[in-house]
DODREN-621088 format. One line per field, with one value per residue (C-alpha): x, y, z; residue in one letter. Coordinates in nm, 2 decimals. Layout:
BEGIN
px <- X/... $
py <- Y/... $
pz <- Z/... $
res <- A/... $
//
This chain:
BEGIN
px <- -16.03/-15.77/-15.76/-15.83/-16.16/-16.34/-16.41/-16.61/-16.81/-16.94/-17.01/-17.22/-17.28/-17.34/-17.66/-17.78/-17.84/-17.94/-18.20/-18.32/-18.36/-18.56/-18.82/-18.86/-19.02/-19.21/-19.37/-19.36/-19.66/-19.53/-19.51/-19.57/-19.30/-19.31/-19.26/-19.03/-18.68/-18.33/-18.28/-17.92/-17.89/-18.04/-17.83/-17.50/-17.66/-17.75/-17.42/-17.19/-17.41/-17.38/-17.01/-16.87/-17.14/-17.01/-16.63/-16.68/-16.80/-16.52/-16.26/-16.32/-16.24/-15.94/-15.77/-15.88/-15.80/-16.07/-16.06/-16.09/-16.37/-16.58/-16.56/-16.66/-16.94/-17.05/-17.08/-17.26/-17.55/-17.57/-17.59/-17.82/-18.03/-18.03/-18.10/-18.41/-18.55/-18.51/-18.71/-19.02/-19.06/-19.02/-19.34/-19.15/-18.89/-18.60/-18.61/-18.98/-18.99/-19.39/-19.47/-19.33/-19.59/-19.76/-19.72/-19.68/-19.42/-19.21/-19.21/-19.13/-18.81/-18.68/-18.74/-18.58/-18.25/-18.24/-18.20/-17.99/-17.77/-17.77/-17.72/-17.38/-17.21/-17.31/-17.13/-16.83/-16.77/-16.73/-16.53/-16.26/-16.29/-16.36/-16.02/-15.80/-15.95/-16.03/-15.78/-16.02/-15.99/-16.13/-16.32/-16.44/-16.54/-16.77/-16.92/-17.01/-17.14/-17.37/-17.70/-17.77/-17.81/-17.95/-18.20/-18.34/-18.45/-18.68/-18.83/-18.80/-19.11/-19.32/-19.32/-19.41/-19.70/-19.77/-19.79/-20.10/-20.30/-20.09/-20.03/-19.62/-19.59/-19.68/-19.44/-19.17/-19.17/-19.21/-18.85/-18.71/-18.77/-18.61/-18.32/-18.27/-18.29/-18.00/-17.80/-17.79/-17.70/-17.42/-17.30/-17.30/-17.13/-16.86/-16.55/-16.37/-16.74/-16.79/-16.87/-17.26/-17.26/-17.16/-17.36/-17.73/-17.64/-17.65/-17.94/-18.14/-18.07/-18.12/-18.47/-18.56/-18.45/-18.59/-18.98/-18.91/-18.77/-19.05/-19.37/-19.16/-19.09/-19.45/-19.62/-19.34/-19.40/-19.81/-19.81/-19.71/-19.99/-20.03/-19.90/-19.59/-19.50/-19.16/-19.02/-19.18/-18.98/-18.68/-18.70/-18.69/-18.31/-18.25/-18.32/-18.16/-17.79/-17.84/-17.88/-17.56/-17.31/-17.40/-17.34/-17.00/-16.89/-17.00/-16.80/-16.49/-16.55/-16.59/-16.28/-16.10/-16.18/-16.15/-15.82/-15.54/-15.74/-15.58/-15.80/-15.88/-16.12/-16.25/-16.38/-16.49/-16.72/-16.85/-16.92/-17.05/-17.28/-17.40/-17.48/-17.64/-17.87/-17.96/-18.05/-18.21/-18.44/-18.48/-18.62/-18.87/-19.00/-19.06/-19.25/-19.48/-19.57/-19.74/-20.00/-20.12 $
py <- 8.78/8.74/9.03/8.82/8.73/9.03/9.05/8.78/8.89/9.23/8.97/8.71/8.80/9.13/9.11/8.78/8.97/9.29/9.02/8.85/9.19/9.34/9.02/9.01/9.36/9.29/8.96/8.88/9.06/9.36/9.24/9.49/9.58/9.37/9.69/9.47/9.55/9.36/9.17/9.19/9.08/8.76/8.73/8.75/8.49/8.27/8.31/8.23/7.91/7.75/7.88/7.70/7.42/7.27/7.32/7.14/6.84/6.89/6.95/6.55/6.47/6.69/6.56/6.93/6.92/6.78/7.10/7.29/7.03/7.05/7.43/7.51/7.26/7.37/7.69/7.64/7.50/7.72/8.02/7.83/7.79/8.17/8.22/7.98/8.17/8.48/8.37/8.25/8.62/8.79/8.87/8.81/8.58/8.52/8.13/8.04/7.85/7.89/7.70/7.41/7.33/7.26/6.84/6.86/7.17/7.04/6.69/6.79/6.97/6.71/6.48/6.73/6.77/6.31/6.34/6.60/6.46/6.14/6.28/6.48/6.18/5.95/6.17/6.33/5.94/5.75/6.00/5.89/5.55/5.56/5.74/5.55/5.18/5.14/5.35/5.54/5.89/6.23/6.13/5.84/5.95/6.28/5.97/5.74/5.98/6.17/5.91/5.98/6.35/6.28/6.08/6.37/6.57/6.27/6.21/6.55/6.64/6.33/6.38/6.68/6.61/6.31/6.53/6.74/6.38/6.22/6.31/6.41/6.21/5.89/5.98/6.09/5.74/5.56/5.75/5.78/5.40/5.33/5.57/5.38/5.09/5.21/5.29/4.96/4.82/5.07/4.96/4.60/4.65/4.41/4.57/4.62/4.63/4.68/5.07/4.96/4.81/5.14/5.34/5.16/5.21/5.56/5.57/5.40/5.66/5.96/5.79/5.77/6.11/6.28/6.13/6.28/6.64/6.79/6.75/6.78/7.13/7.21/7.06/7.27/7.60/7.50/7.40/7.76/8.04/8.20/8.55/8.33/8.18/8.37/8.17/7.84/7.87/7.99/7.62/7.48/7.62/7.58/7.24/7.16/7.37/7.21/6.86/6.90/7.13/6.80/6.57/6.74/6.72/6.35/6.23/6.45/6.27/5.93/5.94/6.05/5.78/5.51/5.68/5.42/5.10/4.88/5.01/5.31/5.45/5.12/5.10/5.50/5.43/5.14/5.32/5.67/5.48/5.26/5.61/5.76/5.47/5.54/5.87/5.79/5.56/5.77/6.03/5.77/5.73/6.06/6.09/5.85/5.99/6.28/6.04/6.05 $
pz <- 7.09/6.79/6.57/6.27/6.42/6.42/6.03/6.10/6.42/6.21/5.89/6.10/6.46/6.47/6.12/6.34/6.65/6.45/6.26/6.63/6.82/6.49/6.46/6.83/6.86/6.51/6.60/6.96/7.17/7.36/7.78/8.05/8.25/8.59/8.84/9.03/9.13/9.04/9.40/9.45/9.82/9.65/9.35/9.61/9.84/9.54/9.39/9.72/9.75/9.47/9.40/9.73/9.70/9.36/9.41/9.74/9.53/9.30/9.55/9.63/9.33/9.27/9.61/9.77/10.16/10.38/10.56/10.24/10.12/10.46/10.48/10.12/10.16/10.49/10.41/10.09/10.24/10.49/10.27/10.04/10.39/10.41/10.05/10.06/10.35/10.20/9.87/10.09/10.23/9.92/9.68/9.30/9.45/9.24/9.33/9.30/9.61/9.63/9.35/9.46/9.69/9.35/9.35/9.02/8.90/9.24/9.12/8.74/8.84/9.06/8.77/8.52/8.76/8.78/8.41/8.30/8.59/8.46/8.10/8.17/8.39/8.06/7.81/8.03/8.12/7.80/7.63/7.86/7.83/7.50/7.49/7.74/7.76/7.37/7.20/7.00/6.84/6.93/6.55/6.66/7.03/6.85/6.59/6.89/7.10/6.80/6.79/7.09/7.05/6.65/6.78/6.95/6.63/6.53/6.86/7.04/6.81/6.79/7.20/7.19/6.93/7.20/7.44/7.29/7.41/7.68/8.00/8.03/8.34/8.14/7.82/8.04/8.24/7.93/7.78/8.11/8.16/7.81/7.89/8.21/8.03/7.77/8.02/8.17/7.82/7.85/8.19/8.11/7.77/7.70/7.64/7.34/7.15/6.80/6.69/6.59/6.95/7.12/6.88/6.90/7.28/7.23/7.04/7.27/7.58/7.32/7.25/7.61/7.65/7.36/7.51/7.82/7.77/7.54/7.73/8.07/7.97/7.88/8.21/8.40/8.22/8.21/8.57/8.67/8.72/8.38/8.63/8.71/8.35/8.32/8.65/8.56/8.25/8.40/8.64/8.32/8.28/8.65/8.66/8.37/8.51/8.84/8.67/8.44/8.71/9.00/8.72/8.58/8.94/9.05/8.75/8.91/9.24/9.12/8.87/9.19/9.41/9.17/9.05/9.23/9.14/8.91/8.61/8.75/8.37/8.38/8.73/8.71/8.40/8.56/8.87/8.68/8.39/8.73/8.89/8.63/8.56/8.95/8.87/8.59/8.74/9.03/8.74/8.61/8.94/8.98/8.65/8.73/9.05/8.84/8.72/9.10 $
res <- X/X/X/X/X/X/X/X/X/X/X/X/X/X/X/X/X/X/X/X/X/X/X/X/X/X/X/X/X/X/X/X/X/X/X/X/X/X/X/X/X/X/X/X/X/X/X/X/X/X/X/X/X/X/X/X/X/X/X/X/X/X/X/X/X/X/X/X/X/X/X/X/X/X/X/X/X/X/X/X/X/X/X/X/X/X/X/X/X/X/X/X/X/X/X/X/X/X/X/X/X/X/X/X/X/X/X/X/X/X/X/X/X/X/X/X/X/X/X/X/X/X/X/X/X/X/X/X/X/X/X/X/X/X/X/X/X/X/X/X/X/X/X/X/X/X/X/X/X/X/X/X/X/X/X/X/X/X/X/X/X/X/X/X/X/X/X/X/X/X/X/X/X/X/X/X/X/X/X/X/X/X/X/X/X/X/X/X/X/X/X/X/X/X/X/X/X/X/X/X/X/X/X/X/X/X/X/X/X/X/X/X/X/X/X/X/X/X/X/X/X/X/X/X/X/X/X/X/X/X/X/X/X/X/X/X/X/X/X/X/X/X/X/X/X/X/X/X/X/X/X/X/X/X/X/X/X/X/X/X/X/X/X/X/X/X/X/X/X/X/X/X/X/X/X/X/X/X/X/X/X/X/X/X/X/X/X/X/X/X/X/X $
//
């Protein structure tokens, strides 16, 4: 850290954190202590999973070695094999693989992980060919890109308002239908388009979006035994991680294999936006199964 920074980490950081630790043991209700012990033959296996699983993926699109690329991948999954195992015989698992024989929690993870996927290809993606197909600035890019997440502070809390009456799998089809929907109005965009072109784009997937994430993460969280809230709310992170780190690295893969065509960003974002539309779908199809 620069020396000249640290005036302002005691000014701001350091009341802030003073503040949050203060009001959390005014106002929040005091928890009992859990009695159970940090796991840290779990934490290891977890780690070496998904820290050989995701470079694998990445390694594609970097040109890695195949050896390198099959190895890594390999054994990735077969530590993430052990790791699994392990969670089923443990009582306060660190991976909550019991609850998802629960229809629902399983099926509102899976959804969860489809859409921050399809989220995190959509904006690493255009940036580039924002960038390096229509000339644009790093200005420009940020402005483009901002309705979709600004969108999201006007419907992120009508949803969840929805959600007090309707069930989330039927508002999270309904966005995740609409943000499927944006996204193929994204994919088919013709190129060179205008600014309020791209931009109503955008707001259309941040509308979709915003309906699904509010009451998604309150069946997940609700779907848990009230004994077993803390790990249904820390799925709601997992998922989410999961969702973004296999994005981040499908969008290194594809830019890789599309990277000696003729019009190598034009063909990646066509082949990325096309993919994340899949998975985007593949999330409203999920969300609809809840209704069963």
């Amino acid at each position: 850290m620069a020396l000249g920074s640290w005036p302002w980490l005691f000014g701001v950081q350091v009341p802030l954190g003073a503040l949050s630790w203060w009001l959390s043991l005014r106002y929040l209700p005091p928890s009992p202590p859990s009695g159970h012990k940090f796991d840290p033959l779990s934490a290891l296996l977890n780690a070496i999973a998904l820290g050989l699983f995701i470079p694998g993926l990445d390694g594609i699109g970097r040109g890695q070695s195949a050896i390198a690329i099959v190895l890594e991948l390999a054994i990735g999954i077969s530590v993430g094999t052990v790791f699994v195992r392990r969670q089923l015989t443990l009582r306060a698992p660190m991976l909550p693989i019991d609850l998802f024989r629960r229809p629902v929690f399983a099926l509102s993870v899976a959804t969860a992980t489809c859409v921050h996927a399809a989220a995190m290809i959509t904006l690493i993606t255009l940036p580039f060919y924002f960038q390096y197909v229509e000339g644009m600035t790093p200005i420009e890019i940020g402005l483009l890109i901002t309705p979709w997440p600004a969108v999201l502070v006007v419907v992120g809390p009508l949803a969840g308002r929805l959600s007090d009456r309707y069930p989330a799998g039927l508002l999270g089809g309904i966005g995740l239908a609409v943000m499927t929907c944006g996204l193929l109005l994204v994919l088919f965009m013709p190129e060179h388009a205008g600014k309020w072109d791209i931009a109503w784009r955008m707001a259309v997937c941040g509308t979709g979006f915003g309906f699904f994430q509010s009451p998604n993460n309150r069946l997940l969280i609700s779907s848990a035994p009230p004994d077993r809230a803390g790990a249904g709310s820390g799925m709601v992170s997992t998922a989410r991680l999961v969702g973004q780190t296999t994005g981040s690295a499908l969008v290194a893969v594809v830019l890789g294999l599309t990277h000696n065509s003729p019009h190598p960003v034009v063909l990646g974002m066509h082949v990325a936006i096309g993919l994340a539309a899949g998975f985007a779908a593949l999330g409203t199809m999920l969300s609809w199964a809840r209704l069963a």
